[in-house]
gemmi code that builds the backbone of each chain (N, CA, C; Angstrom):
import gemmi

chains = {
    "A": [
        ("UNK", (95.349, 143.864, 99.728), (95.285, 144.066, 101.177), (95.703, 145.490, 101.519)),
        ("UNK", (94.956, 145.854, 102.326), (95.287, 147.271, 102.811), (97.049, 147.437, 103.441)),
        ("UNK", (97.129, 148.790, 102.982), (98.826, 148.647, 103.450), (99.488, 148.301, 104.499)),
        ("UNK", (98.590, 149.081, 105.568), (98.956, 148.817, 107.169), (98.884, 147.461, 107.981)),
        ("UNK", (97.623, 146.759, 107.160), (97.597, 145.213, 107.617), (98.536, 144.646, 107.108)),
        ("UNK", (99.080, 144.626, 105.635), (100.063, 144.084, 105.291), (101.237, 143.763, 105.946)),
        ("UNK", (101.920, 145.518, 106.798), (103.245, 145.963, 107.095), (102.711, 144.976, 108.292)),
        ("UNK", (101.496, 144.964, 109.186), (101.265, 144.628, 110.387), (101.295, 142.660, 110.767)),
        ("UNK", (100.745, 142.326, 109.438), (100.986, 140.552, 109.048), (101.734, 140.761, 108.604)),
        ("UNK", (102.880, 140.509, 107.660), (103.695, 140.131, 106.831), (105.140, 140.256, 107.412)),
        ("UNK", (105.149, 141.176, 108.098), (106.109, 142.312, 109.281), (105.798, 141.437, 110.375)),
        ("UNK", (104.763, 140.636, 111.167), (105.229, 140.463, 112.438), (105.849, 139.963, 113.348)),
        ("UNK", (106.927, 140.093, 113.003), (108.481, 140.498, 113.250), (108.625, 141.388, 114.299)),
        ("UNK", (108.285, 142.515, 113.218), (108.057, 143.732, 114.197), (107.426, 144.037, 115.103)),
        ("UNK", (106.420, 143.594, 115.481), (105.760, 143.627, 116.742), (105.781, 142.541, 117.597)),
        ("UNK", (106.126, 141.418, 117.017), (106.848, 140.750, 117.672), (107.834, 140.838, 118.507)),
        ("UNK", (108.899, 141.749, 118.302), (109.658, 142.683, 119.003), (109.298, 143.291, 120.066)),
        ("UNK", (108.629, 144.378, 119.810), (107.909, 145.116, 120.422), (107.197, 144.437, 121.536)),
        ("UNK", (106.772, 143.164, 121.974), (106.382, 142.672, 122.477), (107.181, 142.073, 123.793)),
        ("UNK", (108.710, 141.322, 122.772), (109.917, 140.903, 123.659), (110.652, 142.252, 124.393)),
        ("UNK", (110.521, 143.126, 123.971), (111.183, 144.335, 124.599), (109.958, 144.684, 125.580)),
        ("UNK", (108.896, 144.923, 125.332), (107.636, 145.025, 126.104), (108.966, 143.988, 127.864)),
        ("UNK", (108.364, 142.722, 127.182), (108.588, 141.768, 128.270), (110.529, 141.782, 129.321)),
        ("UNK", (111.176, 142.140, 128.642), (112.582, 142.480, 129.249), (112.173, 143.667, 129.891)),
        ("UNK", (111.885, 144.578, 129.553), (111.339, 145.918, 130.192), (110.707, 145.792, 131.670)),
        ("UNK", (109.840, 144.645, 131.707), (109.106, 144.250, 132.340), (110.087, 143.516, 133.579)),
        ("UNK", (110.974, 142.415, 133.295), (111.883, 142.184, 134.261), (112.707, 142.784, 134.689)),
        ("UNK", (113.269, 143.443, 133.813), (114.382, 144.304, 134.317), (113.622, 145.356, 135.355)),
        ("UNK", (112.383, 145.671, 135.455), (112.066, 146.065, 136.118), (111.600, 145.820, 137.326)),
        ("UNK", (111.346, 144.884, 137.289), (110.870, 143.734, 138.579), (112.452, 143.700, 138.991)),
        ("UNK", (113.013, 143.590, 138.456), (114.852, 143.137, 139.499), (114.821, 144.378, 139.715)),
        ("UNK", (114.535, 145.363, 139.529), (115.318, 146.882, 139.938), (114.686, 147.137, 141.646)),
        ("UNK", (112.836, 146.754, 141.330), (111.748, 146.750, 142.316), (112.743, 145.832, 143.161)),
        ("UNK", (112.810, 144.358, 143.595), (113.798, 143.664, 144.386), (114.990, 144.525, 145.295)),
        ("UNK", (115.987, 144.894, 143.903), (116.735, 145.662, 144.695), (116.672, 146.772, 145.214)),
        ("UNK", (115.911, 147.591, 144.672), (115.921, 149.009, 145.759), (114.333, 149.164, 146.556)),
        ("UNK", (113.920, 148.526, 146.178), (112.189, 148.620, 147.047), (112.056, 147.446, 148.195)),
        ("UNK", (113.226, 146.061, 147.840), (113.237, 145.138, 148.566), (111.289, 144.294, 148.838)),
        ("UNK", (110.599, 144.092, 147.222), (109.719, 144.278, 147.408), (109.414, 142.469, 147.084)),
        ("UNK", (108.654, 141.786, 147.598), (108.981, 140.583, 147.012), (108.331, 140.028, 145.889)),
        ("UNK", (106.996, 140.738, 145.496), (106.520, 140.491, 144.416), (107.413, 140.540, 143.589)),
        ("UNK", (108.436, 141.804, 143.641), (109.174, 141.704, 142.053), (110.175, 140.607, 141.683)),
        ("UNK", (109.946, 139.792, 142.766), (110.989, 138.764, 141.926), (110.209, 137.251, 141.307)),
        ("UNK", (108.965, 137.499, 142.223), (108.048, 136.719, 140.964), (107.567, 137.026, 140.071)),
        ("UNK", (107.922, 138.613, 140.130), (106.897, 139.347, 138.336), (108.023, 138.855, 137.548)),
        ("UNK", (109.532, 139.140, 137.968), (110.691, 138.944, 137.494), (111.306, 137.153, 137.117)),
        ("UNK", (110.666, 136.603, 137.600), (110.613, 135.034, 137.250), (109.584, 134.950, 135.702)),
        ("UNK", (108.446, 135.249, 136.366), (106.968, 135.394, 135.721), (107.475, 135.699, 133.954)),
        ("UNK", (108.021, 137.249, 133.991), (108.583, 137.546, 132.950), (110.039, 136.760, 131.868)),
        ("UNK", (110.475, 136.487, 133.000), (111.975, 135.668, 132.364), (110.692, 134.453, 131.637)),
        ("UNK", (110.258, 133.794, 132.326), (109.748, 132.402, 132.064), (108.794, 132.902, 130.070)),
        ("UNK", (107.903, 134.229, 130.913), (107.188, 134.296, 129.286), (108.464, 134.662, 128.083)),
        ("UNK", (109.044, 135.499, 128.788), (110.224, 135.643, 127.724), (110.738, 134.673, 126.706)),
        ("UNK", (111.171, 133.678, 127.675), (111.740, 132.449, 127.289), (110.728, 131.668, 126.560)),
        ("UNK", (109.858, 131.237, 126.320), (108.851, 130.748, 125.933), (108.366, 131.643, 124.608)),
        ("UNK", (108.402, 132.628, 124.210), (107.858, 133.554, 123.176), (109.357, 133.960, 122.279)),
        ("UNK", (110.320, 133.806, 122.847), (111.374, 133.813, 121.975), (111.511, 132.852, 121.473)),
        ("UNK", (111.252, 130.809, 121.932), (111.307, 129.720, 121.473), (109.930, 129.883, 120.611)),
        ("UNK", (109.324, 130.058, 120.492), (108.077, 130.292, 119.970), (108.566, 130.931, 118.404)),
        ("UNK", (108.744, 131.848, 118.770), (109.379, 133.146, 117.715), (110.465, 132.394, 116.758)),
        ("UNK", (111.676, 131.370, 117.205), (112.656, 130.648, 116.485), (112.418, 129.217, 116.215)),
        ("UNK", (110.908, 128.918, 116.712), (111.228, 127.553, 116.451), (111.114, 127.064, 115.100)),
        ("UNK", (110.307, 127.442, 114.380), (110.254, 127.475, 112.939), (111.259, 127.541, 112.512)),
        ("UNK", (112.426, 128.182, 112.416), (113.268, 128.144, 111.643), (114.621, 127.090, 111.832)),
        ("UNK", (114.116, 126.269, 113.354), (115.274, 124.854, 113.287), (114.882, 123.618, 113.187)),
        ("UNK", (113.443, 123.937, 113.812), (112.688, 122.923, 114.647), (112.393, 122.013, 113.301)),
        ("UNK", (113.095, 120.701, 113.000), (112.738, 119.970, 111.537), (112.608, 118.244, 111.812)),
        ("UNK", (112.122, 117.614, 110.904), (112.332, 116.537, 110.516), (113.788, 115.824, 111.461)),
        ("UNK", (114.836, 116.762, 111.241), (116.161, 116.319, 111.516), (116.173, 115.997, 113.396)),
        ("UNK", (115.970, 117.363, 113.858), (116.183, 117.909, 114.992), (115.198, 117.261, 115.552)),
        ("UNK", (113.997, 116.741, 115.430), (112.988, 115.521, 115.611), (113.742, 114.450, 116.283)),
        ("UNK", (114.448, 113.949, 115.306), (114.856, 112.625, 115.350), (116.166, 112.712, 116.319)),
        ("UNK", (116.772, 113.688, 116.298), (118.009, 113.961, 117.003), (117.223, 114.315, 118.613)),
        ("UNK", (116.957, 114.863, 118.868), (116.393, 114.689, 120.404), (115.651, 113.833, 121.130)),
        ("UNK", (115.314, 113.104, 120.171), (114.307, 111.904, 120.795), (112.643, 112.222, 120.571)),
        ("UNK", (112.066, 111.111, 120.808), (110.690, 111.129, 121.005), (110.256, 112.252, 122.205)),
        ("UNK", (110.692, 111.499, 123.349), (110.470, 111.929, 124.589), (110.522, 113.420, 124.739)),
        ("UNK", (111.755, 113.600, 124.740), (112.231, 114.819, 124.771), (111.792, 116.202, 123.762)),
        ("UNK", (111.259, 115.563, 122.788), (110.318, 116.374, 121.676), (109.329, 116.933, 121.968)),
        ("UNK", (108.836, 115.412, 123.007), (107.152, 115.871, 123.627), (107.173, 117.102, 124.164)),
        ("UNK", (108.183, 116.889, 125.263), (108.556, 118.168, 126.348), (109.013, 119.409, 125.585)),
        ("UNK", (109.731, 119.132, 124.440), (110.032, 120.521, 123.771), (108.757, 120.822, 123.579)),
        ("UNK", (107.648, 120.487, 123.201), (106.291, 120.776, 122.645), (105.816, 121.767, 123.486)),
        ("UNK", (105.490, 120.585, 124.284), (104.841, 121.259, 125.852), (105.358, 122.165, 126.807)),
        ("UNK", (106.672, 122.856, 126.389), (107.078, 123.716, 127.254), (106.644, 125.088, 127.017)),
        ("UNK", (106.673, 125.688, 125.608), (106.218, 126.635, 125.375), (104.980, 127.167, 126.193)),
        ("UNK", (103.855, 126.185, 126.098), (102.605, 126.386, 126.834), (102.605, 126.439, 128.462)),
        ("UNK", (103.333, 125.285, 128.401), (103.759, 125.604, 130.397), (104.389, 126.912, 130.534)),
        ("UNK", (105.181, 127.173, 130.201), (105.962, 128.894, 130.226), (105.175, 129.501, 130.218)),
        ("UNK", (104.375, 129.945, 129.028), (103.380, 130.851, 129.093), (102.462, 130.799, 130.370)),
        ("UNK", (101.841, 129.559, 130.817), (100.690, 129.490, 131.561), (101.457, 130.285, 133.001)),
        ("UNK", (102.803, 129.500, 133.211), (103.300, 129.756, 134.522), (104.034, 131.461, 135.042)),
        ("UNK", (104.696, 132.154, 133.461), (104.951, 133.087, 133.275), (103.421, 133.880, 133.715)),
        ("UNK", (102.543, 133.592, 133.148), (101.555, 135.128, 133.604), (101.246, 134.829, 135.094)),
        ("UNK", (100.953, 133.981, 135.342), (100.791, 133.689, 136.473), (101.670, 134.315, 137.511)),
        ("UNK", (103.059, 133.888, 136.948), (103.882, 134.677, 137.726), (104.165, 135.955, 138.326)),
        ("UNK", (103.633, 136.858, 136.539), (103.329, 138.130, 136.912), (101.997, 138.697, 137.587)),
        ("UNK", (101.422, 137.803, 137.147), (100.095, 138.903, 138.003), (99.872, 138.415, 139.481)),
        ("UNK", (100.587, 137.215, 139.939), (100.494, 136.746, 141.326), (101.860, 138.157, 141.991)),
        ("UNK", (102.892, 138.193, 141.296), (103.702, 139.014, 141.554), (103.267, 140.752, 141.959)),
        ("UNK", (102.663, 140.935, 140.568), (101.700, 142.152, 140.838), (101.175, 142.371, 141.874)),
        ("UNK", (100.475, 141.332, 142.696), (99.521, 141.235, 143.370), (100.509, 141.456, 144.379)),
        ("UNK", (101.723, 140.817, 144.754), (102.099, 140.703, 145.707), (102.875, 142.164, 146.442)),
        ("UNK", (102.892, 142.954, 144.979), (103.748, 144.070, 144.718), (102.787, 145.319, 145.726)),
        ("UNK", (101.521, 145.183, 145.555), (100.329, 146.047, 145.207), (100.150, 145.717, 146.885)),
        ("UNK", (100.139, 144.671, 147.678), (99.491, 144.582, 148.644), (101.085, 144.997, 149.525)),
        ("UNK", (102.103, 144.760, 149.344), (103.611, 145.143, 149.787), (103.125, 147.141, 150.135)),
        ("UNK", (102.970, 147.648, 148.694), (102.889, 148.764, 148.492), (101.690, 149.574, 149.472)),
        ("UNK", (100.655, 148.716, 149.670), (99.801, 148.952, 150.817), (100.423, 149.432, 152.505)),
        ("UNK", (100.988, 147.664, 152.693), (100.936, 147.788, 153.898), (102.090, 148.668, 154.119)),
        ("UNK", (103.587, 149.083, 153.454), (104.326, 150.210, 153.366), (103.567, 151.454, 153.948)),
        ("UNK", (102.795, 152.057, 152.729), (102.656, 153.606, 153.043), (100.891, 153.539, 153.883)),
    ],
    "B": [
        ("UNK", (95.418, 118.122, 114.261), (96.840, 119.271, 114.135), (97.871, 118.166, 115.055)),
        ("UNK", (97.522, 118.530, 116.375), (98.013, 118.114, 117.021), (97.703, 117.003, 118.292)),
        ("UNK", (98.787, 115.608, 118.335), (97.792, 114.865, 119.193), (97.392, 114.897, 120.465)),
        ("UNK", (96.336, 114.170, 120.911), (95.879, 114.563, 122.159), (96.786, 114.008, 123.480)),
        ("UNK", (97.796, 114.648, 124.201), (98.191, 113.560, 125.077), (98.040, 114.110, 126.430)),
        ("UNK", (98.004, 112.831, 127.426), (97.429, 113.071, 128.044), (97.894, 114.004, 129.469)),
        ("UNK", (99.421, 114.527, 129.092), (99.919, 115.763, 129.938), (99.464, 117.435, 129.326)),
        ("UNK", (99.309, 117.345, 128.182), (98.367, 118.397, 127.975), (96.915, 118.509, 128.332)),
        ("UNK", (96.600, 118.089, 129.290), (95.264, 118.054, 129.115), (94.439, 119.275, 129.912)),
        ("UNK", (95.763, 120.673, 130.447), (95.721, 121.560, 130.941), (95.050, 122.464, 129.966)),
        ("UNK", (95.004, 121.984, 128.581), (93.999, 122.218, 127.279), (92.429, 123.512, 127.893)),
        ("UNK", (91.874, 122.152, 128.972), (90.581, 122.410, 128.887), (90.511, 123.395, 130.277)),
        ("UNK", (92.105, 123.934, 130.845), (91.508, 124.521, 131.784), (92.452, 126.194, 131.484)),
        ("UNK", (92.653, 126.399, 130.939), (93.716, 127.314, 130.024), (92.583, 128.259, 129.634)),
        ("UNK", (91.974, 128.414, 129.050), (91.473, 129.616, 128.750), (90.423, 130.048, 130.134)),
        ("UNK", (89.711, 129.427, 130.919), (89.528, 129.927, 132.141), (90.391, 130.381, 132.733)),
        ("UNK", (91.834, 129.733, 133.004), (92.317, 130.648, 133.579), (93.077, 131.912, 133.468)),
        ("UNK", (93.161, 131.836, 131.631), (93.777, 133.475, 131.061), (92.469, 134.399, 131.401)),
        ("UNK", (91.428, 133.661, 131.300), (90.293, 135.239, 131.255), (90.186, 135.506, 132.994)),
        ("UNK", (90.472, 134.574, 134.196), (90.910, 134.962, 135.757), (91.970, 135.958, 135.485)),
        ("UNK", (93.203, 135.477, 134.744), (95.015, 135.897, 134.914), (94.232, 137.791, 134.536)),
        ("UNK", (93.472, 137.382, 133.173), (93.269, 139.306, 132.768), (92.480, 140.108, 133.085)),
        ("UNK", (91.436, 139.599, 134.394), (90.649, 140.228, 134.851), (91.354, 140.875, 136.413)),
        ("UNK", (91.988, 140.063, 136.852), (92.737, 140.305, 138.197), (94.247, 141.088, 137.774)),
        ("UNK", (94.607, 140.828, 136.299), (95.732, 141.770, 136.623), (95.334, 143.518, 136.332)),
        ("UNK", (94.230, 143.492, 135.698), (93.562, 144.806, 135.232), (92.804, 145.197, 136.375)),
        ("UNK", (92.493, 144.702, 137.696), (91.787, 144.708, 138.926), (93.384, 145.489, 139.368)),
        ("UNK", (94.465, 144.696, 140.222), (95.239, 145.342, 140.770), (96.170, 146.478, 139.638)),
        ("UNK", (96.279, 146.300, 138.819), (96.737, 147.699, 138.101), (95.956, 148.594, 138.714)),
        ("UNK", (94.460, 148.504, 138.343), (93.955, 149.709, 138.678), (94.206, 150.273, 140.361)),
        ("UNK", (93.693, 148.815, 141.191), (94.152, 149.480, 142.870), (95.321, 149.820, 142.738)),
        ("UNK", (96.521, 149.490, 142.077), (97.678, 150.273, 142.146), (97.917, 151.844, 141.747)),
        ("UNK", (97.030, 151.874, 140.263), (96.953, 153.081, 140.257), (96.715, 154.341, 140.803)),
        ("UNK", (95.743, 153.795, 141.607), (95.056, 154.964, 142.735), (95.983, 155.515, 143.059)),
        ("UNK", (97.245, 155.155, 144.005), (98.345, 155.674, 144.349), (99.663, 156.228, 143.575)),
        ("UNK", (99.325, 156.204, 142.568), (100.143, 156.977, 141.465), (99.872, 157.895, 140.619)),
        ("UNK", (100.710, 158.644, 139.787), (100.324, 159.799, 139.325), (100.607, 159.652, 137.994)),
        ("UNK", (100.209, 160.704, 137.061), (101.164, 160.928, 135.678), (101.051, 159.761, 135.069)),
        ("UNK", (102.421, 159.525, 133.762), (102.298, 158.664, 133.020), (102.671, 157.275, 133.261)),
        ("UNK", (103.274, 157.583, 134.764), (103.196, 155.862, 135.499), (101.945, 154.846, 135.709)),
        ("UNK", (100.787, 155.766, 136.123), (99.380, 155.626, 135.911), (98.761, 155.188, 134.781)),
        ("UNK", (98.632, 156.270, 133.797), (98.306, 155.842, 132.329), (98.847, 155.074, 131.649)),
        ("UNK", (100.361, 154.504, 131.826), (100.829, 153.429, 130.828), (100.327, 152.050, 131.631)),
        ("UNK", (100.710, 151.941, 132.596), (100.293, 151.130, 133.133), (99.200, 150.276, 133.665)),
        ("UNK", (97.780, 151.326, 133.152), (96.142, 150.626, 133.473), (96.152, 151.050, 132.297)),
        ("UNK", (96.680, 151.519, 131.164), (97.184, 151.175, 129.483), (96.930, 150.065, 129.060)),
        ("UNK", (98.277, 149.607, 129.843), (98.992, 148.115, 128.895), (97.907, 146.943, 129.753)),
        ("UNK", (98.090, 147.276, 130.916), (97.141, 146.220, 131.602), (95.506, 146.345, 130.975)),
        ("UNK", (94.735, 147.405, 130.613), (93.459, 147.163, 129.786), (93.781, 146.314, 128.638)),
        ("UNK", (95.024, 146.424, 127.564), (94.928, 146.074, 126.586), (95.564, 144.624, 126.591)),
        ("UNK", (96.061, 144.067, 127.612), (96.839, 142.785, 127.943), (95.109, 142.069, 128.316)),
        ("UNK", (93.905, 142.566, 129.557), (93.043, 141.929, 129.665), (92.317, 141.970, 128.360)),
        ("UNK", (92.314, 142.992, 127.794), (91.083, 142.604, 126.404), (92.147, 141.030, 125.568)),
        ("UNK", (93.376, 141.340, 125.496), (94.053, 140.059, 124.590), (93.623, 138.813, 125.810)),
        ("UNK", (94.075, 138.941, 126.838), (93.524, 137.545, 127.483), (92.360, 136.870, 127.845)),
        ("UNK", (91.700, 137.931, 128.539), (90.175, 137.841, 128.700), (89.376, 137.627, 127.481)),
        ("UNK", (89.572, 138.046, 126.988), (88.395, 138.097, 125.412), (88.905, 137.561, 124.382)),
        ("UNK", (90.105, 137.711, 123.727), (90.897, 137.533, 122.315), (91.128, 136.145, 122.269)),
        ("UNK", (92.368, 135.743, 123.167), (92.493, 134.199, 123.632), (91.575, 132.939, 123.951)),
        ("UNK", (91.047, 133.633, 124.807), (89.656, 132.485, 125.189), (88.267, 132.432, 123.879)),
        ("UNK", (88.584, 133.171, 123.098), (88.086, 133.361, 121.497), (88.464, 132.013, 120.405)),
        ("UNK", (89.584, 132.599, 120.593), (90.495, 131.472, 119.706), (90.372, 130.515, 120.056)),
        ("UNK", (90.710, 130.267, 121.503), (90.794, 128.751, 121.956), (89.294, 128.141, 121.767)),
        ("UNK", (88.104, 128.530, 122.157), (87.106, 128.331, 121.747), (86.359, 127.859, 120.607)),
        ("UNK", (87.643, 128.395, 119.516), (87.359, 128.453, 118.217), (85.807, 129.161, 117.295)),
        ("UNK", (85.671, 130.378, 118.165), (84.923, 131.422, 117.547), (85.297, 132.323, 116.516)),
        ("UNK", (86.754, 132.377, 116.695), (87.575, 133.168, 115.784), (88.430, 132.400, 115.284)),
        ("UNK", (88.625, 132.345, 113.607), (89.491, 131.208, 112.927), (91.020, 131.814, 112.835)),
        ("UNK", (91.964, 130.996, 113.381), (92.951, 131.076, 113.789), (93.760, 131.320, 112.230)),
        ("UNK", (94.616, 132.338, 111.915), (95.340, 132.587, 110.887), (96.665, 131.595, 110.659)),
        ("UNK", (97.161, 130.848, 110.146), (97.980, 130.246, 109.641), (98.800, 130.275, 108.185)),
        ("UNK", (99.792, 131.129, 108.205), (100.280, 131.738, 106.585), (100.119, 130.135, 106.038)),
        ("UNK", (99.380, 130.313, 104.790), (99.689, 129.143, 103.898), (98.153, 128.374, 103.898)),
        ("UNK", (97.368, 128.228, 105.129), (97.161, 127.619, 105.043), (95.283, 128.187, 104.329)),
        ("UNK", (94.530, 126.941, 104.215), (93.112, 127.717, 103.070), (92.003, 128.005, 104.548)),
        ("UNK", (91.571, 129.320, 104.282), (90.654, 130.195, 105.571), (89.330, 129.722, 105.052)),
        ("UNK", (88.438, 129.709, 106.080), (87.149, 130.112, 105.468), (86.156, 130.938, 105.624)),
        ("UNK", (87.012, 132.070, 106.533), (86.740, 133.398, 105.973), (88.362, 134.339, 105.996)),
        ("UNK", (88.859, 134.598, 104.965), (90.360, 135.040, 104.993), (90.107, 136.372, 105.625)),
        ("UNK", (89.608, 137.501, 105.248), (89.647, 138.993, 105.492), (89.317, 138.840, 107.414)),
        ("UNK", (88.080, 138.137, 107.367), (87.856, 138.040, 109.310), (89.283, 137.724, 109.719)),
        ("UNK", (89.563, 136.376, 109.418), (90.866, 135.662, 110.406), (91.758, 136.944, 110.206)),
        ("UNK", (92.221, 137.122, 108.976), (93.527, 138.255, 109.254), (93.181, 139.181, 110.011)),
        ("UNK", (91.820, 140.035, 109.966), (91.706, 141.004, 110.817), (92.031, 140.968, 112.073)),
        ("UNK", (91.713, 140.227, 112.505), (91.295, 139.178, 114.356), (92.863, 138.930, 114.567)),
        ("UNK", (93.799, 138.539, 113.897), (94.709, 138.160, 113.615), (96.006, 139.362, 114.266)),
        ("UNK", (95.373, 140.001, 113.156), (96.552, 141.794, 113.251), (95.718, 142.129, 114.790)),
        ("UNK", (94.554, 142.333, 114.943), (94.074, 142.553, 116.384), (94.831, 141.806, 117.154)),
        ("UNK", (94.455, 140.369, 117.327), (95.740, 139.759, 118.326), (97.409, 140.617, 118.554)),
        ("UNK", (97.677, 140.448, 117.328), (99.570, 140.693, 117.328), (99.267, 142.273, 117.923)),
        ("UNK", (98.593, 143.374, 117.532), (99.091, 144.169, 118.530), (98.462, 144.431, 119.697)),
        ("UNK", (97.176, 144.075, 120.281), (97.204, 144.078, 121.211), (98.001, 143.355, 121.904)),
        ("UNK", (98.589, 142.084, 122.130), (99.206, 141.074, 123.185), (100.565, 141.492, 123.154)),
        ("UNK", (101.096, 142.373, 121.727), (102.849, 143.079, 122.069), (102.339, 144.068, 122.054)),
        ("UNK", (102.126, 145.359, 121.957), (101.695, 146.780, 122.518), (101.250, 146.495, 124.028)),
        ("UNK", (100.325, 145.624, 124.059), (99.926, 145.761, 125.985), (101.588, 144.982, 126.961)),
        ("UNK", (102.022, 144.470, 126.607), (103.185, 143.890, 127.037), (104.656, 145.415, 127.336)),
        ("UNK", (104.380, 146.056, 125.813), (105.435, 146.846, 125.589), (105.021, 147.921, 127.095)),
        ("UNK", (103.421, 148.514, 126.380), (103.218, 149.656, 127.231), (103.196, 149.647, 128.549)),
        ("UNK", (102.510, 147.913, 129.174), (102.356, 147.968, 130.643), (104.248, 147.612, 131.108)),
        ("UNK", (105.167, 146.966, 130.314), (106.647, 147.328, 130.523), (107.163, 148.628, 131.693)),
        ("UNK", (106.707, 149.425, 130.269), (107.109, 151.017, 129.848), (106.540, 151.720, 131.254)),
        ("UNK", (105.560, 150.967, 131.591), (104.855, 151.326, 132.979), (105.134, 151.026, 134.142)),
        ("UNK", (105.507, 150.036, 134.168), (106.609, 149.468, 135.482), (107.757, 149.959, 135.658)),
        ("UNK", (108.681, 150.130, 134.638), (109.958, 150.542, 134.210), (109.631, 151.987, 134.996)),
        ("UNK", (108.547, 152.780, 134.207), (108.161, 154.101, 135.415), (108.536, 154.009, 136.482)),
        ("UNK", (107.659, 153.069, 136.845), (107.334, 152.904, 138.693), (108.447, 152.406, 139.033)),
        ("UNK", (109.137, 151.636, 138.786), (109.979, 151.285, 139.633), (111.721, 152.088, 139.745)),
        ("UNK", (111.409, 152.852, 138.654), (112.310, 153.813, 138.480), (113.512, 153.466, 137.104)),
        ("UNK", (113.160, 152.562, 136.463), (113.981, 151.996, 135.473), (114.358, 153.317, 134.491)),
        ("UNK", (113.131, 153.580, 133.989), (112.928, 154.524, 133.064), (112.327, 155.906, 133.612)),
        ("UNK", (113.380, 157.104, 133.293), (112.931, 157.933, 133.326), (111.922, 158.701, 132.401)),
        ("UNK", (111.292, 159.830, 133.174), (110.249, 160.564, 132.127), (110.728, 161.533, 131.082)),
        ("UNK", (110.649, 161.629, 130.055), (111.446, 162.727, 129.246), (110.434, 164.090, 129.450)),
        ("UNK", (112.272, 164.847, 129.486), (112.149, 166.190, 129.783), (110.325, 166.734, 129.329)),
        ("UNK", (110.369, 166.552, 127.859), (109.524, 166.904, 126.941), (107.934, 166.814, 127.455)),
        ("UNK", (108.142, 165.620, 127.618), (106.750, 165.482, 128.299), (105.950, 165.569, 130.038)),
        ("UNK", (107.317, 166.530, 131.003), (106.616, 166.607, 131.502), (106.297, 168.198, 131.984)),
        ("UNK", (105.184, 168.482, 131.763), (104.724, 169.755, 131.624), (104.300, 170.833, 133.133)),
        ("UNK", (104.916, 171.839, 133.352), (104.933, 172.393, 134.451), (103.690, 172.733, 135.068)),
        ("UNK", (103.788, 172.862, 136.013), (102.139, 173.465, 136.386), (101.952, 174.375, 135.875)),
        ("UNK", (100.867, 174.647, 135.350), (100.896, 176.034, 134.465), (99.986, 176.936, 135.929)),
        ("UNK", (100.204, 178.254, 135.787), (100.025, 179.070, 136.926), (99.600, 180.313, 136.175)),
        ("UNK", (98.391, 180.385, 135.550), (98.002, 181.593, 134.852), (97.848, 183.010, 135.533)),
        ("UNK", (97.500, 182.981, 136.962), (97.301, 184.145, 137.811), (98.592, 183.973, 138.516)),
        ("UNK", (99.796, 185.221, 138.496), (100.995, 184.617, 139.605), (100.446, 185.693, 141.281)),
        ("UNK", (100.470, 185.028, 142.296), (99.754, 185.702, 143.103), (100.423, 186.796, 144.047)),
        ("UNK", (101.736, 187.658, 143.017), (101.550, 188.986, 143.673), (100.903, 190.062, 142.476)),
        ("UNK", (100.475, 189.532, 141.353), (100.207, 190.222, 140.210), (98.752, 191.145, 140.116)),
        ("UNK", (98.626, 191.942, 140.291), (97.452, 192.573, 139.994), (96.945, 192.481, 138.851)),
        ("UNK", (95.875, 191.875, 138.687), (94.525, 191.344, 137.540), (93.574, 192.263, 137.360)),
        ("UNK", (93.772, 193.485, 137.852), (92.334, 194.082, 137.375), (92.823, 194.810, 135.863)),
    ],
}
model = gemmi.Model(1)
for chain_id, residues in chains.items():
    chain = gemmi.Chain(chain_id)
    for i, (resn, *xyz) in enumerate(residues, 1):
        res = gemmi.Residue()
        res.name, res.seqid = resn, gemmi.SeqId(i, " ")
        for name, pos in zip(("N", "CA", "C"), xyz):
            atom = gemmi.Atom()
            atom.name, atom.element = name, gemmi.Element(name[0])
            atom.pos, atom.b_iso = gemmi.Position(*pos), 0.0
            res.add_atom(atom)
        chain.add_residue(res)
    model.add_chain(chain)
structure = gemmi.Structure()
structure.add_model(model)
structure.setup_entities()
């Protein structure tokens, strides 16, 4: 395998990273927009983002707890929902942001 | 893989609505851009082009199952495609995340611009200078 695909699969870790810092970057910036722009999109880009955050970091660790054991220890039920949350996060996270965006963009309009 | 139940069944409406989510957020990036300058501009209809190509196109790929989804371990039947498509996914969807960040963080004042990169007006004629 070529080297760079290697470092790029074998490694992604690393951009994996790059991705979660991408996304904190992203809220922390939306809370900054809130407080000094008083803008209201940014606190749904800033939801939007917490939510994908949260969801891509469980994503990122679940492999390494998520077992046989930890199955049986949370329940059926409650498994399901561990399942299905990842995907709800995600769906509701972008949503968040680009409804946020939107809300940011038309704020930024009627302002100037 | 996995069974069918019947609260997932947001399944069949999920990739329509990532390729809406990456067409409209690459729509207002850009009207946002208009009103901005510099590298607040460029990172930001950046990360947002490369966030719609991962959602719009990449995702609704996969989910489709046009492109065979990489799984370490498991047997491909075409290995070199999936990995390629694969490494395409991972950096577009964290690079467009990082850069359109890096772009907000701009705008909203999080992050400043380094010294380095931002370059003065350059002023080749100074206008009490005689040029002949």
């Amino acid at each position: 395998m070529n080297l760079l695909l290697e470092v790029i699969i074998l490694n992604g870790f690393l951009l994996d990273t790059l991705g979660v810092i991408g996304l904190g970057l992203l809220a922390m910036a939306a809370a900054r927009l809130v407080r000094d722009k008083k803008s209201w999109g940014g606190s749904m880009m800033a939801c939007g983002a917490v939510a994908l955050l949260a969801a891509r970091v469980y994503v990122l660790l679940a492999p390494h707890f998520v077992d046989r054991d930890f199955a049986d220890a949370v329940g059926p039920y409650a498994f399901e929902l561990l399942r299905i949350m990842p995907i709800t996060l995600l769906t509701f996270g972008l949503a968040g942001i680009v409804w946020g965006l939107w809300g940011h963009e038309k704020w930024m309009k009627e302002r100037y | 893989m996995i069974p069918n139940i019947p609260l997932a069944s947001i399944d069949a409406a999920r990739p329509v609505f990532m390729i809406v989510m990456g067409v409209f957020l690459m729509v207002v990036v850009w009207r946002m851009a208009k009103e901005m300058e510099g590298w607040t501009a460029r990172l930001m209809v950046g990360g947002a082009f490369l966030l719609c190509i991962g959602y719009a196109i990449l995702m609704p790929m996969y989910e489709a199952g046009k492109i065979e989804r990489y799984v370490p371990g498991a047997p491909l039947h075409d290995a070199q495609t999936a990995v390629a498509w694969h490494a395409v996914k991972l950096v577009v969807m964290n690079a467009g995340w990082l850069v359109f960040g890096l772009g907000l963080g701009l705008h909203s004042g999080l992050v400043r611009m380094p010294a380095s990169l931002k370059f003065p007006k350059t002023q080749t004629v100074s206008p009490n200078e005689s040029v002949a």
